[in-house]
C-alpha positions, -999 to +999 in steps of 0.1 A: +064+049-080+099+047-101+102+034-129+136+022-124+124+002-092+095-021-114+121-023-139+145-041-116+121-060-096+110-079-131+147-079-142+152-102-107+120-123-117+128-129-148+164-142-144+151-164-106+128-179-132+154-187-159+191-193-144+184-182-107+196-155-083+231-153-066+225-147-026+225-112-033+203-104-057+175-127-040+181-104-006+180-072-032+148-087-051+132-090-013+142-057-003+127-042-033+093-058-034+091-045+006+103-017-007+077-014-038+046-029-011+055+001+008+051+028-017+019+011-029+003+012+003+010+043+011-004+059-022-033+035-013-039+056+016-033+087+003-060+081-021-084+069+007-081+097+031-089+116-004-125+099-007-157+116+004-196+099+005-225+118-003-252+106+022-287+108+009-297+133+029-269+154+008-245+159+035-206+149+029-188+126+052-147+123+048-138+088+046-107+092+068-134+110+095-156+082+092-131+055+101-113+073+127-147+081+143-154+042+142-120+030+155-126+057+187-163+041+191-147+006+191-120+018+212-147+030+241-162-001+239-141-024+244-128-005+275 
């Protein structure tokens, strides 16, 4: 994530909580926070599809298999 983005985001917070935002900078504070909600989700799932379970029986499942496995099982079923 940049730096320069968190930087601005709480720049815009502070000042809407002091003196307010101009029109402007309340559509640029929204369009960073998408912007930022964004970025953090997808390192979210980058990290995710990263994960691996060790069942007991010592075998290792990928996370990312594992769910796409149960979305294709609840896809079948409710067909």
């Amino acid at each position: 994530m940049d730096k320069d983005l968190i930087k601005r985001i709480n720049e815009l917070y502070h000042k809407s909580k002091g003196e307010g935002l101009t029109k402007e900078e309340a559509e640029e504070q929204i369009r960073l926070r998408k912007e930022y909600v964004a970025a953090f989700r997808n390192n979210l799932r980058g990290t995710l599809e990263t994960i691996k379970i060790q069942n007991p029986d010592g075998s290792i499942i990928d996370v990312k298999q594992r769910h796409d496995e149960k979305m294709n099982n609840n896809d079948t079923k409710a067909e």
